[in-house]
C-alpha positions as CSV (number, residue, x, y, z in Angstrom):
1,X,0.0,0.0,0.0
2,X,1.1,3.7,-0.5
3,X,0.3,4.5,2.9
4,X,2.4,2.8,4.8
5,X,5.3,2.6,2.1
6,X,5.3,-0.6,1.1
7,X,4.0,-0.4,-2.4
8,X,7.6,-1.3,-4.8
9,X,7.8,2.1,-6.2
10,X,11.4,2.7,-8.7
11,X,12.1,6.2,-6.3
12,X,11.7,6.7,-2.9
13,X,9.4,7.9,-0.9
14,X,9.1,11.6,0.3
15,X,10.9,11.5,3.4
16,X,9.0,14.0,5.8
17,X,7.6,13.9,8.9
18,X,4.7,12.4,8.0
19,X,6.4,9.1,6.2
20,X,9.0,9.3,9.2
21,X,5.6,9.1,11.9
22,X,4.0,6.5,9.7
23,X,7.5,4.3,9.8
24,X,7.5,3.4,6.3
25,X,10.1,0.7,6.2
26,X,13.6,0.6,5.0
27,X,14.4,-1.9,3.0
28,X,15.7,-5.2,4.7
29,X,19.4,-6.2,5.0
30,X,21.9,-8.1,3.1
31,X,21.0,-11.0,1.6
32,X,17.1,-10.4,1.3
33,X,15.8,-9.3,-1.8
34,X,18.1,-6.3,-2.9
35,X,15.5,-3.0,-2.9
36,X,16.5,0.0,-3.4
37,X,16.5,2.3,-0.1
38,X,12.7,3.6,1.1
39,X,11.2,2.2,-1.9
40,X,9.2,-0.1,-0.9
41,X,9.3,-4.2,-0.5
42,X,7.8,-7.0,-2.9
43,X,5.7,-9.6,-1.2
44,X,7.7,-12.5,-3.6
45,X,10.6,-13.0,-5.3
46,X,10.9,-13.2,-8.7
47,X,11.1,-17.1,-9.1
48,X,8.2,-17.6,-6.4
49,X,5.8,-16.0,-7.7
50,X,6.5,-16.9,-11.3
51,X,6.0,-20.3,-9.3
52,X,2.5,-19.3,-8.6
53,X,1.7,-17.5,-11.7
54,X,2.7,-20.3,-14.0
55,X,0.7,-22.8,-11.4
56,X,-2.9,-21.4,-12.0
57,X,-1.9,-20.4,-15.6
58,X,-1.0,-24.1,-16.5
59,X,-4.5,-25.2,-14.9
60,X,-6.3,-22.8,-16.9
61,X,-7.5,-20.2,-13.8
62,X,-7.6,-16.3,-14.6
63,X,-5.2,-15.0,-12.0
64,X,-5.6,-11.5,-10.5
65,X,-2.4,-10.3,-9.1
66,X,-2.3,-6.9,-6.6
67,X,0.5,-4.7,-8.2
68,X,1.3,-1.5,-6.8
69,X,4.1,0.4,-7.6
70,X,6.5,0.1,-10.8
71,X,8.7,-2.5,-9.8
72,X,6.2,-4.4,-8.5
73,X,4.3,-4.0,-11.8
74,X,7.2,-5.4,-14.3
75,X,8.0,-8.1,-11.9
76,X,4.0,-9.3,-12.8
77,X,4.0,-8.6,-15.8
78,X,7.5,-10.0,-17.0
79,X,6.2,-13.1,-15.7
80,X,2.7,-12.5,-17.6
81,X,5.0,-12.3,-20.8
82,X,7.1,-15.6,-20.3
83,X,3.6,-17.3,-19.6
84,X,1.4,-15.7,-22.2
85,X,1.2,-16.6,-26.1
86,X,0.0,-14.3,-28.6
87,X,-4.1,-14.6,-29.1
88,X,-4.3,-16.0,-25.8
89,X,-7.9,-15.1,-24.1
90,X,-7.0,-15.1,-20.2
91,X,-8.2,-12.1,-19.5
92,X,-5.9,-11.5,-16.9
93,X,-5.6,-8.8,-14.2
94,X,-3.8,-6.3,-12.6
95,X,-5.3,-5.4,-9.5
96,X,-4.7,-1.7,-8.9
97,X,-2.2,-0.8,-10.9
98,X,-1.1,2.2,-8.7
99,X,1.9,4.2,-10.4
100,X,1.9,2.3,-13.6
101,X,3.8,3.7,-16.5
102,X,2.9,4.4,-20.0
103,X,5.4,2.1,-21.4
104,X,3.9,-0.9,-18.8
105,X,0.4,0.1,-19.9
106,X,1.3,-0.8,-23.6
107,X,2.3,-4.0,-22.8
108,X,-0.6,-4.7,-20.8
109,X,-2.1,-3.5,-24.3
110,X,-0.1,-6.0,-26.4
111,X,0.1,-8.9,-23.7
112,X,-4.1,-8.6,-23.3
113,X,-3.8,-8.0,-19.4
114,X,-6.2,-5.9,-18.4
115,X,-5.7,-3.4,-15.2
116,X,-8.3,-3.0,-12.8
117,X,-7.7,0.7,-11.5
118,X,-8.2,2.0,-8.1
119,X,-9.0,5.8,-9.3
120,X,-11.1,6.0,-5.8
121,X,-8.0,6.7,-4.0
122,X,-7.7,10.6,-5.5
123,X,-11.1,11.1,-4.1
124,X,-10.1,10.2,-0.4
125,X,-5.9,10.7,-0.4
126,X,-5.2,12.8,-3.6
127,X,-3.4,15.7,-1.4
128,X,-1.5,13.3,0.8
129,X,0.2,11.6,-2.5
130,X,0.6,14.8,-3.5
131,X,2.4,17.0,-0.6
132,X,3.0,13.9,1.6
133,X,3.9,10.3,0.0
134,X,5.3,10.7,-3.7
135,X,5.1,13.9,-4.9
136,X,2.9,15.9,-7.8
137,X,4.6,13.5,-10.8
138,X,3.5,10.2,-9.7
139,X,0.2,11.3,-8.0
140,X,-0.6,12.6,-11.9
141,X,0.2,9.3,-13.3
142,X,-2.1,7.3,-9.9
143,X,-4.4,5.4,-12.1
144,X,-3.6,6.9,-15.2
145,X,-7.0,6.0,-17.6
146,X,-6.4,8.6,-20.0
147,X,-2.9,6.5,-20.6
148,X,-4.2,3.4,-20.7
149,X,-7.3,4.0,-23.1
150,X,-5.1,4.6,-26.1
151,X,-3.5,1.0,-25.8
152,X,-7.0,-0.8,-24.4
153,X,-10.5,-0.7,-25.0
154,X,-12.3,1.2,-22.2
155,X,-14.7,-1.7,-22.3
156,X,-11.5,-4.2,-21.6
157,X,-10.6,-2.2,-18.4
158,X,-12.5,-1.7,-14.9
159,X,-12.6,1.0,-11.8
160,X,-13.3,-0.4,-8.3
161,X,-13.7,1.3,-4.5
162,X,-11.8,-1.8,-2.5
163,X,-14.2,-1.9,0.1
164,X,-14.2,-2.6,3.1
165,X,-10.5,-1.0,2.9
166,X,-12.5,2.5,2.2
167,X,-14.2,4.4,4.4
168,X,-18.6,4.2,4.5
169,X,-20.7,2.7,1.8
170,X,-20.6,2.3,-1.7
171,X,-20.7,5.1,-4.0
172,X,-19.8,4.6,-7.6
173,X,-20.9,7.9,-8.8
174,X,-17.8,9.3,-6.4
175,X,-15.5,7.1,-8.2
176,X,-17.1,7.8,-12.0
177,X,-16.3,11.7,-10.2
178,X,-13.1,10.8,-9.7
179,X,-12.0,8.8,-12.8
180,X,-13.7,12.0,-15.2
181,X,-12.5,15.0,-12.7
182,X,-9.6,13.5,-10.9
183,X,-10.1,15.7,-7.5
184,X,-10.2,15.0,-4.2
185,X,-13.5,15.5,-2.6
186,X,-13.5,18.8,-0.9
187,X,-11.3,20.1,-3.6
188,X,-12.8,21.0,-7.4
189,X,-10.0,23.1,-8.3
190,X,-7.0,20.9,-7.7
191,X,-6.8,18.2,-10.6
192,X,-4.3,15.1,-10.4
193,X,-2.9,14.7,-13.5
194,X,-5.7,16.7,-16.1
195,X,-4.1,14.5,-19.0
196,X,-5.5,11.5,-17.0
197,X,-9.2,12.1,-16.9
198,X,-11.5,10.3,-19.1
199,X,-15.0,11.4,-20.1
200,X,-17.9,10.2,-18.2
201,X,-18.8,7.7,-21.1
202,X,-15.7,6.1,-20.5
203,X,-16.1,5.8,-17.1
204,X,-19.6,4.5,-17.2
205,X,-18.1,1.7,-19.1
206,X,-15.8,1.1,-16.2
207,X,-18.1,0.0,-14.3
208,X,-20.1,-1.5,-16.1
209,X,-19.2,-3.5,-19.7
210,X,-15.5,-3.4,-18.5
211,X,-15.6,-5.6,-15.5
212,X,-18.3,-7.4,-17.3
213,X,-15.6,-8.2,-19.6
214,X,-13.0,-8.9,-16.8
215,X,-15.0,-11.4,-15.5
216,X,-15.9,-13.3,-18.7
217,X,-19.8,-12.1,-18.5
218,X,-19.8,-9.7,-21.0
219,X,-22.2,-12.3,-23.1
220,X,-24.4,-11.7,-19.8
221,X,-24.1,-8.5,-17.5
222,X,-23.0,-5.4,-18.5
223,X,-24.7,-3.6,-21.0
224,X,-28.3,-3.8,-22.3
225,X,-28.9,-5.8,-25.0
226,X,-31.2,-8.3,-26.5
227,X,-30.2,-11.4,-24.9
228,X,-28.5,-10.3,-21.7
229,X,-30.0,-10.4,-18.1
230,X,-32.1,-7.0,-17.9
231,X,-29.8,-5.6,-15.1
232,X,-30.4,-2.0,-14.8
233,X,-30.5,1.2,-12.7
234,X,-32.9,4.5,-12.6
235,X,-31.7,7.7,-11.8
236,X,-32.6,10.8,-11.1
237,X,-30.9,12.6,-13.3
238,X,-29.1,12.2,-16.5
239,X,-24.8,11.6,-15.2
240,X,-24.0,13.3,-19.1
241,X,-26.1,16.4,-18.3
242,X,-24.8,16.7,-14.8
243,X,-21.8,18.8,-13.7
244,X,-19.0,16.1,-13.5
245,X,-17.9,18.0,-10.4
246,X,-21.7,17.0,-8.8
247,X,-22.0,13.3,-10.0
248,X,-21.1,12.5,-6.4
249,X,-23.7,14.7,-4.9
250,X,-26.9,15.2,-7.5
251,X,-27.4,11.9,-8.5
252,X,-29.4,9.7,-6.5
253,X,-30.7,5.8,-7.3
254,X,-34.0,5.6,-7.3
255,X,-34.9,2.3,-8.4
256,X,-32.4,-1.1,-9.2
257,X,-33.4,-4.0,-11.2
258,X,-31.7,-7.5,-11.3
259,X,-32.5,-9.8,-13.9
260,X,-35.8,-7.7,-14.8
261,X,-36.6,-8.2,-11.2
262,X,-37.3,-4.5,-9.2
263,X,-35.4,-4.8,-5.4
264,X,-35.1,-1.5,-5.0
265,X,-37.5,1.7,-5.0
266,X,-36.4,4.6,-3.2
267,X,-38.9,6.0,-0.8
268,X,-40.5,9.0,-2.0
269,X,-41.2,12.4,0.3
């Protein structure tokens, strides 16, 4: 995780006084796994979790792997490439993907795995990556969708809140916010990385076709079409008419259907 310095970043930290309180970990000593200083620690070693990897792979399971952090990242997806072949169908994941690189993203592109991003951070933490834990470069690149759309299908890739590791209940309109405005909630005016948002069409598909496709259920779920369970949600207002800076706050659900089935009717005044 970021916040407690142990994502496997390729530069340090930001060595304050907050990182210092929080006792973000120095790398171990001689002869662990050689990391550079305050950057962070890999849960494996290369040849373990290529062990892993190439254990579910060979048994035909779609592995998800949590990657955070640019080292972290090539070491998954070097081993993606050594287990992959070209036309393959896996439909595997990155988890996350926090701080992944442009050049990483077209791989992902060209290997067919497909990141699952955790934009939701910026909403909650977007100042304390900024001032606090990395700096203004990397917290512009944190979930970088505008990257990765030009090397994979928005309707390949998926957003996500992580819950229960985020604070109160669900609220996917705060992370479509996020992923089209990228600001932290009490802040419209400070944007993370403007070359990073996506449009609120994109971001619909997020969370919707994208992890339908993820998931191998895009022949079910996900969109409506003829065919497809009649999944679907009423609002009460129209998200591409609303000011992206209010999805979070003037939208509300106001009745949910499952498979043509109503549960959910929101009391009226």
């Amino acid at each position: 995780s970021p916040h407690c310095g142990t994502s496997a970043l390729s530069e340090p930290y930001l060595d304050n006084e907050m990182t210092r309180r929080l006792a973000f970990p120095p790398p171990p000593p001689p002869p662990a796994i050689p990391d550079p200083p305050k950057c962070g620690i890999p849960n494996w070693s290369n040849d373990k979790l290529f062990e892993i990897m190439k254990n579910l792979h060979d048994k035909g399971k779609q592995i998800a792997v949590h990657a955070h952090g640019e080292r972290a990242i090539d070491q998954t997806l070097n081993i993606f490439k050594q287990l992959m072949k070209p036309g393959d169908d896996r439909r595997h994941r990155l988890e996350h993907a926090g701080f992944i690189t442009e050049d990483q993203l077209k791989l992902c592109g060209e290997l067919g795995v497909l990141p699952s991003f955790f934009v939701y951070q910026l909403y909650f933490y977007g100042k304390s990556f900024y001032n606090n834990i990395v700096g203004p470069e990397r917290t512009n690149r944190w979930a970088p969708m505008g990257t990765a759309v030009k090397y994979i299908d928005i309707g390949k890739i998926s957003i996500h809140e992580d819950h229960p590791g985020i604070p109160g209940p669900s609220q996917p309109f705060a992370n479509i916010k996020t992923a089209v405005t990228r600001t932290q909630r009490d802040d419209p005016n400070m944007v993370f990385g403007k070359e990073n948002r996506i449009t609120v069409e994109q971001a619909i598909k997020a969370s919707t076709i994208g992890p339908a496709y993820q998931l191998f259920r895009d022949d079910e779920i996900g969109s409506l079409e003829v065919g497809k369970f009649a999944d679907l949600v009423i609002l009460s207002k129209n998200p591409y008419k609303v000011d992206p800076l209010k999805l979070d706050s003037d939208i509300e659900i106001v009745e949910t259907y499952i498979g043509d089935r109503c549960n959910f009717i929101k009391k009226r005044a």
